[in-house]
Backbone as a ProteinNet text record, in pm:
[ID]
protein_1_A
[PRIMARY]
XXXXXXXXXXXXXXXXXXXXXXXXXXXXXXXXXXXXXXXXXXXXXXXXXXXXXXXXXXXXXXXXXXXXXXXXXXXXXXXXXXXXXXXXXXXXXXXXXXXXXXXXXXXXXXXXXXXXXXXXXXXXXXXXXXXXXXXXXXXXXXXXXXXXXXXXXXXXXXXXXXXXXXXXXXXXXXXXXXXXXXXXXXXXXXXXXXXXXXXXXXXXXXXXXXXXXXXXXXXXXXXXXXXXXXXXXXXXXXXXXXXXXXXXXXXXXXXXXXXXXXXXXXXXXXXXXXXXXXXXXXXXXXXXX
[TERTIARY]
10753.5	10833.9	10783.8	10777.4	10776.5	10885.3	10894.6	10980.8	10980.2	11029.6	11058.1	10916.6	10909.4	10817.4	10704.2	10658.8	10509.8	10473.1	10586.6	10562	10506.1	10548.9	10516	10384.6	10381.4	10214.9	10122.6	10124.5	10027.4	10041.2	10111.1	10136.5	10093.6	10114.4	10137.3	10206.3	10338.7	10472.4	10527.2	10645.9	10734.4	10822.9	10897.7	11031.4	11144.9	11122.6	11242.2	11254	11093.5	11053.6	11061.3	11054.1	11088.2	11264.4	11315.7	11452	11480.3	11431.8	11460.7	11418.9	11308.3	11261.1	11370.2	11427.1	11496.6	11631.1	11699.2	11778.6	11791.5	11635.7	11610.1	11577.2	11580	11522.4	11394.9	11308.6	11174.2	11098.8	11155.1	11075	11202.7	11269.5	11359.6	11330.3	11395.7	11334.9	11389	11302.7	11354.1	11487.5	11478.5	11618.6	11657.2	11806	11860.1	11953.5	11941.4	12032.2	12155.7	12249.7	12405	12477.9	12412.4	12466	12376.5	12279.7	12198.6	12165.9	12164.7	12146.3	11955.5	11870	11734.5	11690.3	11640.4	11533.5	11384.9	11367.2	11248.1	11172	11026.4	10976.9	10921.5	10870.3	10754.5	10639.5	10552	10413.8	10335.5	10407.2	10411.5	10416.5	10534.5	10542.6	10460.1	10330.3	10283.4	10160.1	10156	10073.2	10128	10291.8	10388.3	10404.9	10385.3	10390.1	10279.6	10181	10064.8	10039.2	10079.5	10069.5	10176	10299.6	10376.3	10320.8	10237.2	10212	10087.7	10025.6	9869.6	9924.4	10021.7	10124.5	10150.7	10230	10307.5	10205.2	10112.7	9979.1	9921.4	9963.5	9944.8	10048.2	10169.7	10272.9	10316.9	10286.9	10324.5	10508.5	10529.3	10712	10788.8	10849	10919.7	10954.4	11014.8	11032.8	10894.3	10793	10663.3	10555.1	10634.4	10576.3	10646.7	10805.2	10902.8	10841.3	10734.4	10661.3	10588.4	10529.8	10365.2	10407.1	10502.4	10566	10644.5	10702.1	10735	10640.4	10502.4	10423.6	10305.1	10252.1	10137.2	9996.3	10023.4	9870.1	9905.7	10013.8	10018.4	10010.2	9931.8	9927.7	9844.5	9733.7	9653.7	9648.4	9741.3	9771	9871.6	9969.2	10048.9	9959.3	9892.1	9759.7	9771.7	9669.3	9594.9	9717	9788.9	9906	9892.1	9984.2	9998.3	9908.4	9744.4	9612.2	9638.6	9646.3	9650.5	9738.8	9839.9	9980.6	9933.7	9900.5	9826.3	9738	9618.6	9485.4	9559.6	9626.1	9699.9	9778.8	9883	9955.3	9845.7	9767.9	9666.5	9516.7	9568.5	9466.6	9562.3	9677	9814.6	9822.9	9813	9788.2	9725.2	9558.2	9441.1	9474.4	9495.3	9555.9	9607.1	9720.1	9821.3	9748.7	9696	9632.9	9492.5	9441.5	9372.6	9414.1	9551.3	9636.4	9622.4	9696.5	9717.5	9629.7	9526.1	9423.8	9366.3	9400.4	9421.9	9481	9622.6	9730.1	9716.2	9645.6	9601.9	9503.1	9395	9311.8	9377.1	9465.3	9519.7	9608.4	9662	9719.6	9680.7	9547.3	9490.3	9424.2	9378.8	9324.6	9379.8	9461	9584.6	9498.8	9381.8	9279.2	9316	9243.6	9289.7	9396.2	9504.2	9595.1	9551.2	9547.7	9497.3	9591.5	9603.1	9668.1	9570.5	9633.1	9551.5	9620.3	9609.6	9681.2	9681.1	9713.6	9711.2	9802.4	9726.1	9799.9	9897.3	9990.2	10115.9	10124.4	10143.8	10118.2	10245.2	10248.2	10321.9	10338.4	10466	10422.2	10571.7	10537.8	10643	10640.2	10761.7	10768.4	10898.5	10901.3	10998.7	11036.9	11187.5	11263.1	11312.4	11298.7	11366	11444.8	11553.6	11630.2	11589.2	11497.8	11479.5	11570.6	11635	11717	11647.3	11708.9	11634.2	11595.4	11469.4	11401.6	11455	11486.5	11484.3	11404.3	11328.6	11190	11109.2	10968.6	10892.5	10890.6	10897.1	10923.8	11045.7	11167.9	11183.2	11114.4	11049.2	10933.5	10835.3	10771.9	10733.2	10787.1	10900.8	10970.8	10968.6	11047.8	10997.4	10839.7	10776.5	10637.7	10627.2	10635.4	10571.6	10681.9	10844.2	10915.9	10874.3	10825.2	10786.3	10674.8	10564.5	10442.1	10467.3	10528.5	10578.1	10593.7	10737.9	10795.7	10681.6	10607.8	10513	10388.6	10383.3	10301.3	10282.9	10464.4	10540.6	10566.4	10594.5	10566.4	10443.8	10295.6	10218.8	10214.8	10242.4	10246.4	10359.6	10451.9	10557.4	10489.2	10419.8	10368.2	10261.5	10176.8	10048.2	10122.3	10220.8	10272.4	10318.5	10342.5	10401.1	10317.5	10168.8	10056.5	10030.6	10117	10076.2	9937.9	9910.7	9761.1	9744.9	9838.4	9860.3	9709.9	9732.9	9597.3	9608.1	9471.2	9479.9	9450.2	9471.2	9549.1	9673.5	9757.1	9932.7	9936.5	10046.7	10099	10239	10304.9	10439.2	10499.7	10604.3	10680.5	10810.5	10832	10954.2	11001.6	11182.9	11252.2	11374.2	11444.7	11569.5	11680.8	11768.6	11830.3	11963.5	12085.2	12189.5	12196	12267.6	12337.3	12179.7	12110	11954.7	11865	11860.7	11775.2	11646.2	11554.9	11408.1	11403.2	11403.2	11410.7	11299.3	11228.6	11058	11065.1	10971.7	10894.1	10766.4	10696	10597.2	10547.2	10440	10451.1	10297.2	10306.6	10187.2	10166.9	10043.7	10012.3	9961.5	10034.8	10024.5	9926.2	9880.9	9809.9	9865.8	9970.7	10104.7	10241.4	10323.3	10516.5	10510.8	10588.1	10627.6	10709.6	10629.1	10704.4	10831.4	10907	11015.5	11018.5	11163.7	11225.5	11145.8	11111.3	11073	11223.8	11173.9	11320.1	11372.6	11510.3	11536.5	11558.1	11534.7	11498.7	11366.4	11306.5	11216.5	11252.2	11194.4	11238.2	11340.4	11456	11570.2	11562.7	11448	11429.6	11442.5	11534.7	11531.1	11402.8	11364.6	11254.5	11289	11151	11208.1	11058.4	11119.3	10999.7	11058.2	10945.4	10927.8	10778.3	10763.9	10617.4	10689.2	10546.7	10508.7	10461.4	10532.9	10469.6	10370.9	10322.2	10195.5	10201.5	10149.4	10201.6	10107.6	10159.8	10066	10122.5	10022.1	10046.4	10028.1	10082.5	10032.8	9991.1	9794.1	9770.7	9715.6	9746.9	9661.1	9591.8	9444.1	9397.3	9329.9	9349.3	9274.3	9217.5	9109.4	8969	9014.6	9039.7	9108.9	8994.5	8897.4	8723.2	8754.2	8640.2	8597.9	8727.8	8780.4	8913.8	9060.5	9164.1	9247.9	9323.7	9306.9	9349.4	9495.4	9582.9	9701.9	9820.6	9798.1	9916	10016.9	10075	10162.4	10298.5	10367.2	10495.9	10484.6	10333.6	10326.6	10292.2	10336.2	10313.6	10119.6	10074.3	9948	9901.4	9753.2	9750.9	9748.8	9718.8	9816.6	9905.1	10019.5	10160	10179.7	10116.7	10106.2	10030	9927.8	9863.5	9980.6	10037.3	10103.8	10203.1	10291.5	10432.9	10370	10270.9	10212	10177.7	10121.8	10131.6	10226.1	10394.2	10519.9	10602.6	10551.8	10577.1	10544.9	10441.5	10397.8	10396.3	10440.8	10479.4	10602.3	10732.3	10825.7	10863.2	10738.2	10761.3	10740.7	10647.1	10580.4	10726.7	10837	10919.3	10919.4	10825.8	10790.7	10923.3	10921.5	10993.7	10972.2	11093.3	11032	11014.2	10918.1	10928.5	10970.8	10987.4	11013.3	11155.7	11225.6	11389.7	11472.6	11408.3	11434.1	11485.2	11455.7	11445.4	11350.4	11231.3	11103.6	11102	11000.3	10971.7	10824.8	10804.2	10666.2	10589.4	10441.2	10409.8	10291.3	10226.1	10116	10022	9899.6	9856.1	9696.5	9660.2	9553.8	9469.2	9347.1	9208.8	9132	9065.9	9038.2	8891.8	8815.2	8651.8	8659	8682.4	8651.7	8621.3	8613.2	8590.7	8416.6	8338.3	8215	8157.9	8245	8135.6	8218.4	8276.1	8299.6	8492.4	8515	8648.2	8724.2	8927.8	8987.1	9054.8	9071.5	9147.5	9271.1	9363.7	9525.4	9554.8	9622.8	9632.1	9788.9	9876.8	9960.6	10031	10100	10101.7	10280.7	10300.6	10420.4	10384.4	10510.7	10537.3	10534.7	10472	10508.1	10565.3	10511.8	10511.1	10530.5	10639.4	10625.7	10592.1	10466.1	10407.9	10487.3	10508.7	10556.5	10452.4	10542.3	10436.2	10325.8
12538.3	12432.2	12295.7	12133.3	12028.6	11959.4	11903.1	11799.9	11698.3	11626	11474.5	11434.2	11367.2	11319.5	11361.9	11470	11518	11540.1	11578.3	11584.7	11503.2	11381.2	11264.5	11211.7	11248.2	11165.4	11279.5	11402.7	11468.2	11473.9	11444.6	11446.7	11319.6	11165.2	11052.6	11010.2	11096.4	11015.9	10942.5	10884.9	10858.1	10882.1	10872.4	10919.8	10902.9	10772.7	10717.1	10772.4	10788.8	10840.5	11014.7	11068.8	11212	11253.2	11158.7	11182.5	11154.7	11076.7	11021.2	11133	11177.9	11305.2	11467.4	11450.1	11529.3	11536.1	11379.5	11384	11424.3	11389.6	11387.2	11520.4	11644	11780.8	11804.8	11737.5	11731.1	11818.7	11828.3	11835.9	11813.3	11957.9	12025.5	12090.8	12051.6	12060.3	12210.2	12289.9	12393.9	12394.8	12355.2	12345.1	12230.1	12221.7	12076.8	12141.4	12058.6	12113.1	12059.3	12131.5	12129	11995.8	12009	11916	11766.7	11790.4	11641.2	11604.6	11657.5	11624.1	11621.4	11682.1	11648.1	11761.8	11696.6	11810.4	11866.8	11970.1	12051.5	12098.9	12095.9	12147.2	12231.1	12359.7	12469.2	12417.6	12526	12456	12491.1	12573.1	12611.5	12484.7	12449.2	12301.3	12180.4	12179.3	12096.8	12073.8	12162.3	12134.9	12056.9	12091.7	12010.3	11886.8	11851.3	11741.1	11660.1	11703.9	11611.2	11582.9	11704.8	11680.7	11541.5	11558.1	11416.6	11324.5	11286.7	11212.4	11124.1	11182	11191.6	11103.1	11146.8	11190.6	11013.4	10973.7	10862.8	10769.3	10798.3	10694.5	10615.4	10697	10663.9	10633.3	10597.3	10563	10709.5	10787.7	10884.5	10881.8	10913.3	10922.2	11016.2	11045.6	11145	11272.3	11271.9	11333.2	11461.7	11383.7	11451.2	11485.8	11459.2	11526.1	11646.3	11686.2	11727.5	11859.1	11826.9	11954.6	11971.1	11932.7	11981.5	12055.3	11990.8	12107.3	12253	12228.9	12366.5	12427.4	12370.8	12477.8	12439.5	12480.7	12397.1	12440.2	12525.4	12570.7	12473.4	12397.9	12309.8	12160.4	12123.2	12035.5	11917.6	11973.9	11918.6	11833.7	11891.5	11889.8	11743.3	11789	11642.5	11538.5	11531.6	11422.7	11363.9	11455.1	11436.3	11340.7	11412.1	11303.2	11212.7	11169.5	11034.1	10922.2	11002.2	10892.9	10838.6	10980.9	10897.6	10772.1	10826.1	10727.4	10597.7	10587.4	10484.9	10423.5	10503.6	10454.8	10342.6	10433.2	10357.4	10208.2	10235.3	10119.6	10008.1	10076.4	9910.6	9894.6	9988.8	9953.8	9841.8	9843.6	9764.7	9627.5	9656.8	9517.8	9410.3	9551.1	9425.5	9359.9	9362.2	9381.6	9244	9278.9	9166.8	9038.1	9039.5	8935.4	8882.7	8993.7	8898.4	8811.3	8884.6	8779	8632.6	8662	8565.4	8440.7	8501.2	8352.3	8277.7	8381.2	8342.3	8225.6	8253.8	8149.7	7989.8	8049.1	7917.7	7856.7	7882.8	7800.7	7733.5	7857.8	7768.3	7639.7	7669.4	7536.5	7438.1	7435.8	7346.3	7276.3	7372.6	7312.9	7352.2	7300.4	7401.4	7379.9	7304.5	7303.7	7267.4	7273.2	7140	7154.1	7029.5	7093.4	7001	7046.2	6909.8	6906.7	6837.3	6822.8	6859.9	6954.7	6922.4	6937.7	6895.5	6957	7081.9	7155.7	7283.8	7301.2	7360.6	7361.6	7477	7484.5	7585.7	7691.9	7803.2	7911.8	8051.6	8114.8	8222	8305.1	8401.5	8478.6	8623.3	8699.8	8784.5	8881.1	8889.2	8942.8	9008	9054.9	9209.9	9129.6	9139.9	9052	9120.1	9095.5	9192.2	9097.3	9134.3	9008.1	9064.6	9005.2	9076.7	9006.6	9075.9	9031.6	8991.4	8910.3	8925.5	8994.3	9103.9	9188.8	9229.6	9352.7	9370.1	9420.9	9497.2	9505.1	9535.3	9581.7	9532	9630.5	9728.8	9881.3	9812.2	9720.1	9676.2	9558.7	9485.8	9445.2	9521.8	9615.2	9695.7	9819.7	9802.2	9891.5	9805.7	9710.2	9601.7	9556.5	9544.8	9545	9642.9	9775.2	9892.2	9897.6	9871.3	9878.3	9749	9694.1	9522.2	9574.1	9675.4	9737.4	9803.2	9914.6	9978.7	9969	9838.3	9831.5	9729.7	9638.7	9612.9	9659.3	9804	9848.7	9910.4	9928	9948	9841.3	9736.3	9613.5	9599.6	9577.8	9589.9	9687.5	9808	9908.4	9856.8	9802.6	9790.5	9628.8	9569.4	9407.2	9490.9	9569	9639.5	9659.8	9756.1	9837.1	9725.1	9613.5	9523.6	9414	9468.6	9376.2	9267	9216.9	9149	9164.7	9081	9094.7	9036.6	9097.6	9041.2	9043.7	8981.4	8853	8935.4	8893.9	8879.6	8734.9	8686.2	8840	8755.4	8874.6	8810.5	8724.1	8639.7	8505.4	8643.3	8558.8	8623.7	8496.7	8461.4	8391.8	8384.3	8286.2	8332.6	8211.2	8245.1	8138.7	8215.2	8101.3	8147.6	8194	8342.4	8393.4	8329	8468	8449.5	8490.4	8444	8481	8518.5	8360.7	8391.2	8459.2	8545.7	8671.6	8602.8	8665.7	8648.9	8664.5	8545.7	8621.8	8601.7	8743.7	8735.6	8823.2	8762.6	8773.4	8779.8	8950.8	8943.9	8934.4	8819.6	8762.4	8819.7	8861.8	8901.4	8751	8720.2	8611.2	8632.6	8564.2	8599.6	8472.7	8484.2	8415.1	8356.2	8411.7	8405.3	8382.2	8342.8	8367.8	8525.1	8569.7	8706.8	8747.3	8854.8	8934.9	8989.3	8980.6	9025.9	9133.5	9179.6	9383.7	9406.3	9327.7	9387.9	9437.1	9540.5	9610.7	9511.4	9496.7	9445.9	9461.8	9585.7	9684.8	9740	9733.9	9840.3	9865.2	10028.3	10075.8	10001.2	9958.5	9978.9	9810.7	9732.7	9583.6	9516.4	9412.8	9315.2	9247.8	9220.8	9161.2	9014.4	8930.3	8790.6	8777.7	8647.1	8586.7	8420.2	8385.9	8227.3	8168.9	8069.6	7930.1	7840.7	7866.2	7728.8	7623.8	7474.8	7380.2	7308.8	7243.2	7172.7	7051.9	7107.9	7038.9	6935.6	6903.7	6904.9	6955.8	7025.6	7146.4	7096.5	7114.4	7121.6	7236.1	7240.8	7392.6	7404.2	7490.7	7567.5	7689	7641.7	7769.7	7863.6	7965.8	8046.9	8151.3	8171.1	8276.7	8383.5	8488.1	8609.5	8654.4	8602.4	8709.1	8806	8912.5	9053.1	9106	9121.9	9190.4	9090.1	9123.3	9045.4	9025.2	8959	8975.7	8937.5	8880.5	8789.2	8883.5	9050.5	9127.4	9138.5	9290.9	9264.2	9206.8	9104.3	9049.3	8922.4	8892.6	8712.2	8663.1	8507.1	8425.6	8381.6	8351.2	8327.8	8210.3	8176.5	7985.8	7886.1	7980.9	7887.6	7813.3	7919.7	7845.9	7759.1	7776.9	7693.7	7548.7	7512.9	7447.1	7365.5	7419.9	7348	7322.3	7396.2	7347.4	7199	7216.8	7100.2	6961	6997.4	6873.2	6814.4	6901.7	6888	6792.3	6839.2	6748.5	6619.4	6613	6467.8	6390.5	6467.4	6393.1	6278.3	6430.6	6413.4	6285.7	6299.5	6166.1	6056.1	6052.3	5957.4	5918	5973.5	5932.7	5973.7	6082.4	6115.8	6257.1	6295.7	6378.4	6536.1	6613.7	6708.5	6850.3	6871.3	6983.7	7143.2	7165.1	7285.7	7264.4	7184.1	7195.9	7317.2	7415.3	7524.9	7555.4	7432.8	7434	7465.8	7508.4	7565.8	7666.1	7798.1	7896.5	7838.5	7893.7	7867.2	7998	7967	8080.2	8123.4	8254	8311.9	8380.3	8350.7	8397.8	8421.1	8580.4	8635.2	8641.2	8567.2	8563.9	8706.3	8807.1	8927.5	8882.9	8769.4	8800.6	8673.7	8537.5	8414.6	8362.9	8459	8406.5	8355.2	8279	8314.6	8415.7	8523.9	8663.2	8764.7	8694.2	8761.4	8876.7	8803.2	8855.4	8775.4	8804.1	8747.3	8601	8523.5	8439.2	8390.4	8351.7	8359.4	8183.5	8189.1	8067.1	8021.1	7929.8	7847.4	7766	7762.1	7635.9	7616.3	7498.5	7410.8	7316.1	7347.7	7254	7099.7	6938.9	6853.8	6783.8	6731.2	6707.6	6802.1	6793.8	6853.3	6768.2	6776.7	6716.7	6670.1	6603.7	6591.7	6701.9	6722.5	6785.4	6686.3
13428.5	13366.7	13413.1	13317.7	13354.2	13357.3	13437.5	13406.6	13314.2	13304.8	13169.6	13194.9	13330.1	13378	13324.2	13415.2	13408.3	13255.4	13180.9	13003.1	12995.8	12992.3	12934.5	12969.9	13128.4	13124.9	13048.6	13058.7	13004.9	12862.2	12752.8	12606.4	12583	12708.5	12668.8	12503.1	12547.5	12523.4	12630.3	12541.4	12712.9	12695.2	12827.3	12839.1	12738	12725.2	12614.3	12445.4	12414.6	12339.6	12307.3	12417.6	12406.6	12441.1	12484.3	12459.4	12357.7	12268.2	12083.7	12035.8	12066.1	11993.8	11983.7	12116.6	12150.1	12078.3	12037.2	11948.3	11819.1	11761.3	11627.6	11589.9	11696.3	11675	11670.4	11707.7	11691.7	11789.8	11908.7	12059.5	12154	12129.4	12225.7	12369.8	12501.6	12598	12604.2	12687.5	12725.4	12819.9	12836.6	12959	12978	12966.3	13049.3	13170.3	13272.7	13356.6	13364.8	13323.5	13341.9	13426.2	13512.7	13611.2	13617.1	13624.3	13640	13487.6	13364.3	13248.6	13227.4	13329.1	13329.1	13245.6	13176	13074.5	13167.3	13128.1	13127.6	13024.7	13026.5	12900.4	12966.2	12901	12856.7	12828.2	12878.6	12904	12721.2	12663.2	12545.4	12455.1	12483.3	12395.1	12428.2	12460.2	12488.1	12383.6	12256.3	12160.2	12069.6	12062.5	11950.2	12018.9	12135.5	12171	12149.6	12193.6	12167.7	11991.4	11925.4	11752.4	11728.8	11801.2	11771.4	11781.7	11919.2	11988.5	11924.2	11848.9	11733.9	11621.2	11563.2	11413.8	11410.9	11549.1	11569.1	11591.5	11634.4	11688.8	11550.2	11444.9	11273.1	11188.3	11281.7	11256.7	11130.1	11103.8	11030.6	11026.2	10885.3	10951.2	11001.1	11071.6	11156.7	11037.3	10906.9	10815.2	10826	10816.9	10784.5	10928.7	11023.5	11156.1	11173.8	11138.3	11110.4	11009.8	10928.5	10856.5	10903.7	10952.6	11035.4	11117.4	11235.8	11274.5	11314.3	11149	11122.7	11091.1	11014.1	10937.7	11013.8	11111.9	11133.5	11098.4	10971.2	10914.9	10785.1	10769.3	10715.9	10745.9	10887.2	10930	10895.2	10834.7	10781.5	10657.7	10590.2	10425.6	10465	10552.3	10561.1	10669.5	10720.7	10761.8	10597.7	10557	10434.6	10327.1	10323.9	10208.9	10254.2	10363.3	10408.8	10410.5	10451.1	10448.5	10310.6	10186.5	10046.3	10062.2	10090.8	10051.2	10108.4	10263.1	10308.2	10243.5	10185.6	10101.4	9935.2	9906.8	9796.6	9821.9	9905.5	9974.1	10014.4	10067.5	10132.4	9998.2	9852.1	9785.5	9670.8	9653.6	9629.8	9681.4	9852.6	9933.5	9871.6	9886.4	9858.7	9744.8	9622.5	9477.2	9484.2	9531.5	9580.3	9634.6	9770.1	9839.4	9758.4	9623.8	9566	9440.6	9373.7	9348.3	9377.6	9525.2	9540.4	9566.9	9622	9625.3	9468.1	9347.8	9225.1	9194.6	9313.4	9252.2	9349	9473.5	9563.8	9473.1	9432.3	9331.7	9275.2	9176.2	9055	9126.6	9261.6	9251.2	9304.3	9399.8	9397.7	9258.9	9175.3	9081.8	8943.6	8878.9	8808.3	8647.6	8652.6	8495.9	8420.7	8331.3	8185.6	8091.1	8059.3	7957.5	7864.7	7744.1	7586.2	7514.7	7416.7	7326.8	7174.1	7113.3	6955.4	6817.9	6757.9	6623.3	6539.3	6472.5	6435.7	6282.6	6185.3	6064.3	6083.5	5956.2	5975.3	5965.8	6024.4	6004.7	6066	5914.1	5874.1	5950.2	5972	6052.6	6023.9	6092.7	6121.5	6242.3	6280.6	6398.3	6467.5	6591.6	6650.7	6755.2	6774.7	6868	7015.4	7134.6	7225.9	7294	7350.7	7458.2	7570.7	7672.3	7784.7	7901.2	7965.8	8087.8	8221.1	8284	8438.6	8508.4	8473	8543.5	8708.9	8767	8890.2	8926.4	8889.4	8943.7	8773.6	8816.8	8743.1	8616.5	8629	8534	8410.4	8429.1	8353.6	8252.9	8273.9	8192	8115.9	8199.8	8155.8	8028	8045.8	7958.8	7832.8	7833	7742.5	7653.5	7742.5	7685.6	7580.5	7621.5	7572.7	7448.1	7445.4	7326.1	7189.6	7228.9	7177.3	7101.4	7191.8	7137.2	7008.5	7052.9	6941.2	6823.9	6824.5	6701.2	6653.2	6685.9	6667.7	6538.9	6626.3	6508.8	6398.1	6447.1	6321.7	6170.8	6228.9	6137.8	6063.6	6172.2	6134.9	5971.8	5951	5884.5	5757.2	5778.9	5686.3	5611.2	5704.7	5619.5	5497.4	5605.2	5487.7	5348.1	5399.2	5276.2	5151.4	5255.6	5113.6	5070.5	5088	5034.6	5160.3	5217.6	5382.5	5426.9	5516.2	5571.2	5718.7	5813.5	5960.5	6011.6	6085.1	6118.1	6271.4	6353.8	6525.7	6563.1	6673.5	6770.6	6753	6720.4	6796.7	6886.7	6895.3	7023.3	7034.6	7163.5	7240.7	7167.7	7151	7154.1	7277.7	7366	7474.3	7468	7465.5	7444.1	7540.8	7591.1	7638.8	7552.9	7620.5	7543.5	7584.9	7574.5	7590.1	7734.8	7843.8	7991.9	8089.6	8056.2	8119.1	8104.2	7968.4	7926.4	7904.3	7865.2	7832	7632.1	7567.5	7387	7396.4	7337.7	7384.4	7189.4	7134.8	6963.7	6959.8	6942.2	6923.6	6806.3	6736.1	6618.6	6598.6	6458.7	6400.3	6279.7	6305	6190.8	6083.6	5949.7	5812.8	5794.2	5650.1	5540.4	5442.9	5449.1	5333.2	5413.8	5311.3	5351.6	5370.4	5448.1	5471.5	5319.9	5327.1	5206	5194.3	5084.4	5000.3	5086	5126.7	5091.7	5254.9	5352.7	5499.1	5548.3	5625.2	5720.6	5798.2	5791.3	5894	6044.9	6042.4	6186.8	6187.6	6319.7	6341.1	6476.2	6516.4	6613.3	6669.7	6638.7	6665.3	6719.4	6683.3	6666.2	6584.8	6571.2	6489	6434	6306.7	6224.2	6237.1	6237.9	6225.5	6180.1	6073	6010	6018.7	5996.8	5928	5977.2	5983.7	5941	6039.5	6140.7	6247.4	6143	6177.2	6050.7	6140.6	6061.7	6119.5	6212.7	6349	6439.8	6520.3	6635.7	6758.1	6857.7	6924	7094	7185	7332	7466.7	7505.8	7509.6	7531.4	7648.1	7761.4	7855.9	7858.3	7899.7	7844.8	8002.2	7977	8149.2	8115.6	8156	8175.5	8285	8220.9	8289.7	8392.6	8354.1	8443.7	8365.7	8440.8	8436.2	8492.9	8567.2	8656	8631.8	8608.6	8594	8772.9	8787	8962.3	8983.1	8887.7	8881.5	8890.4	8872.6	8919.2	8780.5	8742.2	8656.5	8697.5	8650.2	8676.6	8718.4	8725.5	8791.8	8733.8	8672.7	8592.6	8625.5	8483.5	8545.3	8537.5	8582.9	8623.4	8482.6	8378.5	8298.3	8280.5	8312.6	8330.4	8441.9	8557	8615.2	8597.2	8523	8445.8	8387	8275.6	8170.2	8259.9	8321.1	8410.4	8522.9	8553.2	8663.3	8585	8430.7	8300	8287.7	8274.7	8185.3	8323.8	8443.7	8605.8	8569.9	8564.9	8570.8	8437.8	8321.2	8210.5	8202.5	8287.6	8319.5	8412.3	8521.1	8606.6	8525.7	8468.8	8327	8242.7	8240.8	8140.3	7954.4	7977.9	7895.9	7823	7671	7634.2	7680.5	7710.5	7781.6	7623	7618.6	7507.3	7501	7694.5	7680.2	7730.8	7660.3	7651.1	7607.9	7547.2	7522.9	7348.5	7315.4	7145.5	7067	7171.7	7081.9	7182.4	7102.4	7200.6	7257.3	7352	7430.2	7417.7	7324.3	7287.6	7326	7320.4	7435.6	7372.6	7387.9	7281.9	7361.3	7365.7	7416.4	7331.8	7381	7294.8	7379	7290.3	7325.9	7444.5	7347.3	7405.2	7409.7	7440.3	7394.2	7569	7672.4	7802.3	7833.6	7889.3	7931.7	7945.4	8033.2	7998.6	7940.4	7815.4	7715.4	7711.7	7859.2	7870.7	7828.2	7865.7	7751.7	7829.5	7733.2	7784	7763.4	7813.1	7806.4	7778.1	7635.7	7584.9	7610.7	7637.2	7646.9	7527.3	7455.5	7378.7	7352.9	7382.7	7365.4	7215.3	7109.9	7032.8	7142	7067.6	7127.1	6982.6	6874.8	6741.7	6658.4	6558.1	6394.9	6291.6	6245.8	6187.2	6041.4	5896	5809.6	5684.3	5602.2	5514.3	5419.9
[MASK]
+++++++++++++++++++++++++++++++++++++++++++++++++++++++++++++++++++++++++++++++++++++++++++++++++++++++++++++++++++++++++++++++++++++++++++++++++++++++++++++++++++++++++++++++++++++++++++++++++++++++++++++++++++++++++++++++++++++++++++++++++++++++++++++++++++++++++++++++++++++++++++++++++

């Protein structure tokens, strides 16, 4: 038999630590004595100790030292998970932290916003109210329903002689009780046709004609890799929001008062090496006919 002691230096646990263990069922001493409360271990248990002792050195979680231990021709297999889970988590990190130096550029250097004019143009499109996201799977859910009915439209303009154009803009405007009213708009050649559904997939249809205006546009070069993360605004918006700042200080009218939508509009190949770039544009002017 060892004592607390001698366990500990030879497992290098410690004391405090193998009495936690002892609570948690992990690494039960063979004996406590009645009277002094001192544990003893078996010289037996000194492989499950050192496996803890390994397990914890990798911060592994107690849950899953907890299997190794029961199974330990399964010991390996739970190593092996966890590295994944690890490998993933810090391949997420990197992800993240290259994000973010995305967004340090952009705000040191938040790039050009212009102004230009643009004739009027037709359109029709699938309405979603998106709410204040709690995590990101709700956006995502959104996206993919927006997709959908989407290409469903697509299909119902054909049918009625229509000729939707690329690439679609987003349209996002504020809803009701802080929601997201997000319109993905397919662009016509024409007025939208007579007899369209007024539902698709279980979305409201909306049509009408941007008139001929002038824009505040930001434009950003996604690269080869999009590094900006799904759910984070990208240096676009930061771009145009850093314009609408200093307009604002300027005394100038603010356009994204929330009476126009602010609309988004992905160019597929129009980057330098041929990737896409993410367009911006704020109504500033409605032109007269």
């Amino acid at each position: 038999m060892l004592s607390i002691g001698e366990f500990a230096r030879i497992t290098g646990l410690t004391v405090k630590a193998l009495r936690h263990y002892d609570e948690r069922g992990l690494i039960r001493p063979t004996r406590v004595d009645p009277f002094t409360r001192h544990r003893s271990y078996g010289n037996g248990q000194l492989a499950d100790a050192v496996l803890v002792a390994a397990l914890r050195t990798a911060d592994t979680p107690l849950e899953r030292i907890r299997a190794a231990l029961a199974s330990p021709a399964d010991a390996r297999a739970v190593v092996a998970g966890f590295r994944s889970e690890l490998a993933a988590a810090r391949a997420a990190q990197d992800a993240a932290l290259a994000a973010a130096e995305v967004f340090v550029d952009a705000f040191a250097d938040p790039g050009p916003v212009v102004e230009r004019d643009v004739d009027a143009r037709h359109w029709a499109g699938v309405e979603l109210s998106v709410p204040v996201p709690d995590d990101p799977e709700t956006t995502a859910g959104a996206d993919a329903a927006l997709s959908r009915a989407a290409g469903r439209l697509r299909a119902e303009l054909e049918h009625a002689g229509a000729s939707p154009q690329q690439p679609m803009w987003t349209a996002m405007a504020e809803g009701d009780d802080g929601a997201a009213l997000v319109t993905l708009c397919w662009p016509l050649t024409a007025p939208a046709p007579q007899g369209l559904p007024t539902t698709v997939e279980d979305l409201p249809v909306r049509t009408g004609t941007l008139p001929r205006r002038r824009e505040l546009v930001a434009r950003w070069d996604r690269g080869p890799e999009d590094a900006t993360g799904h759910g984070l605004p990208h240096p676009a918006m930061i771009a145009l929001m850093h314009e609408l700042s200093a307009r604002e200080a300027a005394g100038l009218p603010d356009p994204f008062d929330g009476t126009d939508a602010l609309r988004q509009t992905v160019w597929p190949t129009e980057g330098p090496d041929g990737s896409a770039v993410v367009e911006l544009a704020l109504t500033l002017v409605a032109h007269e006919h």
